[in-house]
C-alpha positions in Angstrom: 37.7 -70.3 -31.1 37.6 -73.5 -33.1 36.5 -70.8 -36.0 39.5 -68.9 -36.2 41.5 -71.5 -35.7 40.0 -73.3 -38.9 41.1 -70.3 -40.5 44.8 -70.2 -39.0 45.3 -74.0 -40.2 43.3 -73.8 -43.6 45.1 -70.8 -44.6 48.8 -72.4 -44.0 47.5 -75.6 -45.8 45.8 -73.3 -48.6 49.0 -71.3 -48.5 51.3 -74.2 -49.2 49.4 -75.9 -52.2 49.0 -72.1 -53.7 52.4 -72.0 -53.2 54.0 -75.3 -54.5 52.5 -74.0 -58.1 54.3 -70.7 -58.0 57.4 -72.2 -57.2 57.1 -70.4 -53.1 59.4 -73.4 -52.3 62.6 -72.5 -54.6 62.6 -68.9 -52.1 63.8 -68.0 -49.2 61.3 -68.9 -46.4 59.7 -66.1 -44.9 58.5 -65.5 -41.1 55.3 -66.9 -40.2 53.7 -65.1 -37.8 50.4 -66.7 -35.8 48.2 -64.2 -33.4 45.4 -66.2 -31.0 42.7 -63.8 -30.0 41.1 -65.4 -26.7 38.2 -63.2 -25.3 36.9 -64.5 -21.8 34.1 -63.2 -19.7 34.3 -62.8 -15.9 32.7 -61.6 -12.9 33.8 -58.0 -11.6 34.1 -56.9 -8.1 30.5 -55.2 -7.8 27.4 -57.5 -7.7 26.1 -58.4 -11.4 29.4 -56.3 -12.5 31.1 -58.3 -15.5 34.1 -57.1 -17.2 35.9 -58.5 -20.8 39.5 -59.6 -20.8 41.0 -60.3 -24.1 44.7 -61.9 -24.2 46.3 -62.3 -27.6 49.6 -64.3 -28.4 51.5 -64.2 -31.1 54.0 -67.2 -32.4 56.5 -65.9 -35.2 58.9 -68.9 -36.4 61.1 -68.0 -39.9 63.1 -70.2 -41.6 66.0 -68.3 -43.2 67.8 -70.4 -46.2 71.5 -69.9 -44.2 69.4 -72.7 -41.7 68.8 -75.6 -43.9 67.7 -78.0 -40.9 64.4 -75.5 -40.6 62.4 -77.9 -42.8 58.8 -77.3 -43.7 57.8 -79.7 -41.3 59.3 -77.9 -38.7 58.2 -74.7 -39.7 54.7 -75.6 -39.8 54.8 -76.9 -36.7 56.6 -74.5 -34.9 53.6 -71.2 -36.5 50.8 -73.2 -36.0 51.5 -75.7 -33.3 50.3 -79.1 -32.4 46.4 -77.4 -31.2 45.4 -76.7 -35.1 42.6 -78.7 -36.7 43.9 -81.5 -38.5 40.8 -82.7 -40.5 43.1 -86.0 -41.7 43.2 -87.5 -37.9 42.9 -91.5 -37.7 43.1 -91.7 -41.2 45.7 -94.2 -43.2 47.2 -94.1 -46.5 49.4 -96.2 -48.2 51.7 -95.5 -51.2 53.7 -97.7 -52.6 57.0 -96.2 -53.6 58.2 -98.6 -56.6 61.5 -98.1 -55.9 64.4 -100.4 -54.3 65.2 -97.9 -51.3 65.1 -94.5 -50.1 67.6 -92.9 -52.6 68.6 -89.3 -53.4 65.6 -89.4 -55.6 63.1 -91.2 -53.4 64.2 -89.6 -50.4 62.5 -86.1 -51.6 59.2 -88.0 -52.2 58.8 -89.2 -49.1 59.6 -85.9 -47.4 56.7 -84.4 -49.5 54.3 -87.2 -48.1 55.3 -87.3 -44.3 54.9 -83.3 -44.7 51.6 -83.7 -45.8 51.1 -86.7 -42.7 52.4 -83.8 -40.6 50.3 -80.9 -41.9 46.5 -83.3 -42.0 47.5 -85.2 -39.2 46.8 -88.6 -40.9 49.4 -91.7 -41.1 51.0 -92.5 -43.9 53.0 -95.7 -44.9 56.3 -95.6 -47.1 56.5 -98.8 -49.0 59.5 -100.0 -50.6 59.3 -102.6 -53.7 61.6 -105.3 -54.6 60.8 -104.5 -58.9 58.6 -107.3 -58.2 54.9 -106.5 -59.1 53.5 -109.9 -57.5 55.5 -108.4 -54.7 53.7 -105.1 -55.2 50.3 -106.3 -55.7 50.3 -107.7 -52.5 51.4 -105.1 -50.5 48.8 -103.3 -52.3 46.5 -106.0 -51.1 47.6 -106.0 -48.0 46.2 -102.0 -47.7 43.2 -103.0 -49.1 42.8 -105.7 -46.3 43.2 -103.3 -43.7 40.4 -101.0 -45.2 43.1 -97.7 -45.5 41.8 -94.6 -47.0 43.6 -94.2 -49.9 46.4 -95.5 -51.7 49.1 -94.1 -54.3 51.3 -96.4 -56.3 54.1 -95.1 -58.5 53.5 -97.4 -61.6 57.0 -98.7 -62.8 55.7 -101.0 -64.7 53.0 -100.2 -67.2 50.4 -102.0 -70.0 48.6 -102.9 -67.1 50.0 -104.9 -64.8 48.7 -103.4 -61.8 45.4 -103.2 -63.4 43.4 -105.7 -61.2 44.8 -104.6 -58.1 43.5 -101.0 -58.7 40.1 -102.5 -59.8 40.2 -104.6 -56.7 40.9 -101.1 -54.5 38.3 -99.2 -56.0 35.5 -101.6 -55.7 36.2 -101.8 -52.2 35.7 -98.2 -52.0 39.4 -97.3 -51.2 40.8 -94.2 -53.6 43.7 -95.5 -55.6 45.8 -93.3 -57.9 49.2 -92.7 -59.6 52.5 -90.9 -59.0 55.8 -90.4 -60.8 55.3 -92.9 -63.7 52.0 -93.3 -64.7 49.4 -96.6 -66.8 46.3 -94.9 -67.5 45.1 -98.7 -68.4 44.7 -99.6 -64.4 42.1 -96.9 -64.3 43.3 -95.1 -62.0 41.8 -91.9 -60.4 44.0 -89.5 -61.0 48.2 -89.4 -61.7 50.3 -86.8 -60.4 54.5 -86.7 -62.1 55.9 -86.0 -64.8 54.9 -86.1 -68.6 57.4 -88.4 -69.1 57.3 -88.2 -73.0 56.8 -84.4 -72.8 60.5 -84.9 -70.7 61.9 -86.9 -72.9 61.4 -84.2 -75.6 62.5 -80.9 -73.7 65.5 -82.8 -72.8 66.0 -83.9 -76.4 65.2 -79.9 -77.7 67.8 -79.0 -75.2 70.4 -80.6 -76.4 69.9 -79.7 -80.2 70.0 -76.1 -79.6 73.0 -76.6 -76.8 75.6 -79.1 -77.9 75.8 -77.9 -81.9 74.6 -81.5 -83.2 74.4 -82.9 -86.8 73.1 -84.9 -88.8 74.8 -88.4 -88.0 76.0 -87.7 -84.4 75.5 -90.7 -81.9 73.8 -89.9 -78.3 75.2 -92.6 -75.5 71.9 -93.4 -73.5 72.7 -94.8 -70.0 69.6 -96.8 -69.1 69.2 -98.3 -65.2 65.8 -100.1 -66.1 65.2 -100.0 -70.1 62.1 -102.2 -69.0 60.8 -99.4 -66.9 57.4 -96.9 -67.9 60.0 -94.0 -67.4 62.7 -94.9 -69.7 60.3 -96.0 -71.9 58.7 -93.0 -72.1 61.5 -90.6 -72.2 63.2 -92.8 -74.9 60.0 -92.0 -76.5 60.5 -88.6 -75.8 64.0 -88.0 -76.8 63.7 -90.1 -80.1 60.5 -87.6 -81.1 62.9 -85.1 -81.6 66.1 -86.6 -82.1 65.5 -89.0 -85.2 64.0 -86.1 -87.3 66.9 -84.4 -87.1 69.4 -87.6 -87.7 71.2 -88.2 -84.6 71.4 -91.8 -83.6 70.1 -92.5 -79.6 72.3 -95.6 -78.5 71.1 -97.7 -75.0 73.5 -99.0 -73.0 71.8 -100.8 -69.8 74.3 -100.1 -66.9 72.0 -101.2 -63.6 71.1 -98.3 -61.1 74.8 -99.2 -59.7 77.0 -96.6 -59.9 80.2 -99.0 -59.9 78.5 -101.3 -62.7 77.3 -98.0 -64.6 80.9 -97.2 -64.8 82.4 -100.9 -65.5 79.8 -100.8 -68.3 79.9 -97.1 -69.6 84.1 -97.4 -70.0 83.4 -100.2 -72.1 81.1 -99.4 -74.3 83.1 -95.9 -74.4 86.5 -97.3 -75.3 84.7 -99.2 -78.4 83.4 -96.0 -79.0 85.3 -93.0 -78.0 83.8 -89.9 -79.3 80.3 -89.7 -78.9 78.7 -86.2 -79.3 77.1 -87.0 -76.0 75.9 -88.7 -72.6 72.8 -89.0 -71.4 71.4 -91.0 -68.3 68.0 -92.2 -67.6 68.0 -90.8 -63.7 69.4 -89.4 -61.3 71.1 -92.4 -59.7 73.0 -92.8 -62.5 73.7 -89.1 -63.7 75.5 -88.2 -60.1 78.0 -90.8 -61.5 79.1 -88.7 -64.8 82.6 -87.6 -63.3 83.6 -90.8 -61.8 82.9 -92.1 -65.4 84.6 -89.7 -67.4 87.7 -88.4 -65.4 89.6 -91.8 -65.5 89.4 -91.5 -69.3 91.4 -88.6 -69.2 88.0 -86.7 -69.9 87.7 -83.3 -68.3 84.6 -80.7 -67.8 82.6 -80.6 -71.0 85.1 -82.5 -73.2 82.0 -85.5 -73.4 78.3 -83.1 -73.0 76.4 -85.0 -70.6 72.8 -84.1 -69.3 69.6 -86.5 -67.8 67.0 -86.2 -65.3 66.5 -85.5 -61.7 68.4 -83.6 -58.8 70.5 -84.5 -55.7 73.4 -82.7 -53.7 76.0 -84.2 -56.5 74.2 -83.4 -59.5 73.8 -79.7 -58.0 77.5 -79.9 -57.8 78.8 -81.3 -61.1 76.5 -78.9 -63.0 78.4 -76.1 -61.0 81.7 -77.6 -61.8 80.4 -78.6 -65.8 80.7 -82.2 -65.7 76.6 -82.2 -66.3 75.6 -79.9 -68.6 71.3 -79.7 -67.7 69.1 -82.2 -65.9 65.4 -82.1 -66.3 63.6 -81.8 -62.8 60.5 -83.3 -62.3 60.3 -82.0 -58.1 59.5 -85.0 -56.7 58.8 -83.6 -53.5 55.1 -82.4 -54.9 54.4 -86.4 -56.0 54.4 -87.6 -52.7 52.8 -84.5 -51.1 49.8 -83.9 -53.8 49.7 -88.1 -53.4 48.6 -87.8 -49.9 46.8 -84.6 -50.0 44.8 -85.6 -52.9 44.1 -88.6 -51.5 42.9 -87.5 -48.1 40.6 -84.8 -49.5 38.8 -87.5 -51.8 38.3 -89.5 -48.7 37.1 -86.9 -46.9 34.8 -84.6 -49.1 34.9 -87.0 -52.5 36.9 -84.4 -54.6 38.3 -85.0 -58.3 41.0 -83.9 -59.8 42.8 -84.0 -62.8 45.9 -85.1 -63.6 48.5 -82.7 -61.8 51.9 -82.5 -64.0 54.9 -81.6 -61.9 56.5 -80.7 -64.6 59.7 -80.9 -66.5 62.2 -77.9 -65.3 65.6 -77.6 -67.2 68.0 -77.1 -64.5 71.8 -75.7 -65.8 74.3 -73.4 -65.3 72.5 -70.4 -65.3 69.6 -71.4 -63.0 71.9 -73.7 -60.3 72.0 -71.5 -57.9 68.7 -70.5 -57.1 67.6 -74.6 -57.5 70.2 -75.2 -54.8 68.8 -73.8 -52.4 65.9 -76.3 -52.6 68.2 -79.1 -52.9 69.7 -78.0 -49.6 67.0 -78.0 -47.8 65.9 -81.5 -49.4 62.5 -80.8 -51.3 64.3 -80.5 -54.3 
C-alpha cells in the first residue's frame, strides 16, 4: 500500500539525516532489510466463498566496508528500489559549485547532492565556475529563467557580491541559500559549511598545544586564493589565537597548483629555512606537503605541517607523518543538506537554521576510522 510504503521510504530518508548528525556514515554499513506485505482478496471455489492471500517479500542489501564500490546511492537503491515514493519528482535545483572543477574536494560535494537527487527523485545540476562572479551571476540567472525550485551557491566571494542575484531569486519566489563558504549580506535563506573562523581557530589551538610553539615562532601559510571568503576567514581564525600568544602567521600565495605551490613554497623556504611550521589553506594544496618537503632533504615531521580538508593522499601522508592534522569540514553533508533543504522548502515551506558541518580534527590517532569514509568517497 502506498501507506506503508510512505513509511519504508520516509524512514530510510529520516534514517539518513538522523544519521549524518551522529556520524552513522564514518561506520561500517549495516544490512538493510525491506519486507512488502501485499494482502489480496479473491474468489474461492464455492459460490460467495472468498479466501485472503497474503505474500510478503523481503529485499536485504548490506554494504560491508571491505566493498568500497557499495556506495549509498547504491545501497538505497538496491533496499528500497525504484517503486518508493519520491516526493521530489519533476522538480529542479541548481547549485552552483564555486569551484574550477570536480576536485578531490568538490568531488565529495557533489556525491552528497546527486545522493540526495537519487533518494527525492528530483534533478539536480552541478555547476562549475570560472572564479568569475559576472560568470556566476549569470548562471545563477540562467536558473532563475528557467523557474527551478531552489538554488544553492557556495559563496567564494563575500561583502556581497552575489547580493542582487539572491534578491533577484527570492523575489521570484525561487529558495536560494548558501554552502561551504558563506555572506550573510546576500540574505540568503539559510547556509550550511563550515564556521570558517571557528576553523581557523581549532586548527590554530591545535597547533599550540601540538607542535611546542613560542613566543616569536613564524607559521608558513600556503594560500591558493588569499582573496577568497575561506581563507579569509580562517586567517581570521588562526590569527585569533595565534597573535596572542606571539607567533608570527606568514602568507605565501602559491595558486591551487600543486607544481606552482611547490615552485613557490621552495622559494620562499630556502630564504627561510626553519620555520616552526606549514600550513595550507585546503586540501588541494595540503596533498602536496611531501612532494614539497622531501626534495629539501626534509623527512616525516622534521617541518610540522597541518590544513584543512580530506582526500585519498592526505589520508595517506597523515599515516606516513608528513601532515600532522587536517581539519574536516565533511563536505559530503553540504551538497546533500543543500538539496534536501532546498527541496523540503519548496515542497512544505520549511526553515531552517544554519546547519554547521563542523570542524573535525583529523590525525594520527583518529586516521583510521576517517578512512574508511574517505574510501568510500563521502569523506
Amino acid at each position: 500500500a502506498r501507506r506503508d510504503l510512505l513509511k519504508v521510504c520516509g524512514g530510510v530518508v529520516g534514517g539518513l539525516v538522523v544519521g549524518f548528525a551522529s556520524g552513522w556514515l564514518g561506520k561500517p554499513a549495516e544490512t538493510i532489510t525491506k519486507t512488502i506485505t501485499q494482502t489480496t482478496t479473491v474468489a474461492g471455489t464455492a459460490p460467495a466463498a472468498k479466501e485472503t492471500v497474503t505474500v510478503t517479500k523481503t529485499i536485504t542489501a548490506s554494504a560491508p566496508i571491505s566493498t568500497v564500490e557499495k556506495t549509498i546511492r547504491e545501497t538505497v537503491t538496491q533496499a528500497v528500489g525504484e517503486g518508493c515514493y519520491q516526493p521530489a519528482k519533476g522538480m529542479t535545483f541548481s547549485l552552483l559549485m564555486g569551484a574550477l572543477g570536480p576536485d578531490p574536494f568538490w568531488v565529495v560535494v557533489a556525491r552528497g547532492a546527486e545522493d540526495a537527487q537519487k533518494l527525492l527523485g528530483c534533478k539536480v545540476e552541478i555547476n562549475w565556475s570560472k572564479h568569475d562572479v559576472e560568470y556566476d551571476i549569470s548562471k545563477a540567472r540562467e536558473a532563475i529563467a528557467r523557474k527551478v525550485d531552489g538554488i544553492g551557491m557556495n559563496f567564494w566571494k563575500s561583502e556581497g557580491a552575489f547580493r542582487d542575484i539572491v534578491q533577484e531569486a527570492l523575489a521570484a519566489g525561487i529558495p536560494f541559500v548558501g554552502f561551504n563558504s558563506d555572506d550573510p549580506e546576500t540574505g540568503r535563506l539559510w547556509y550550511i559549511g563550515q564556521d570558517l573562523v571557528v576553523a581557523g581557530e581549532v586548527l590554530g589551538r591545535y597547533i599550540l598545544d601540538k607542535w611546542d610553539l613560542k613566543e616569536g615562532d613564524v607559521i608558513a601559510w600556503a594560500q591558493m586564493f588569499p582573496s577568497a571568503t575561506y581563507c579569509i576567514k580562517r586567517t581570521e581564525g588562526l590569527k585569533n589565537v595565534l597573535e596572542p600568544a606571539g607567533i608570527k602567521l606568514v602568507g605565501i600565495e602559491t595558486t591551487w597548483e600543486i607544481p606552482e605551490m611547490i615552485a613557490r613554497m621552495t622559494a620562499w623556504l630556502q630564504a627561510n629555512p626553519e620555520p616552526a611550521g606549514i600550513l595550507f589553506d585546503g586540501g588541494q594544496i595540503l596533498m602536496g606537503a611531501q612532494e614539497l618537503l622531501e626534495p629539501l632533504g626534509y623527512g616525516p615531521g622534521d617541518i610540522p605541517c597541518g590544513g584543512f580538508d580530506l582526500n585519498p593522499k592526505i589520508t595517506e601522508l597523515i599515516k606516513t607523518g608528513w601532515v600532522d592534522v587536517t581539519i574536516d569540514q565533511q563536505p559530503y553533508l553540504q551538497g546533500f543538506l543543500a538539496v534536501l533543504t532546498l527541496f523540503l522548502r519548496a515542497w512544505g515551506y520549511f526553515e531552517f537554521p544554519d546547519i554547521n558541518t563542523g570542524s573535525f580534527v583529523v590525525d594520527k590517532t583518529n586516521i583510521d576510522k576517517i578512512a574508511e569514509g574517505v574510501e568510500k568517497g563521502i569523506r
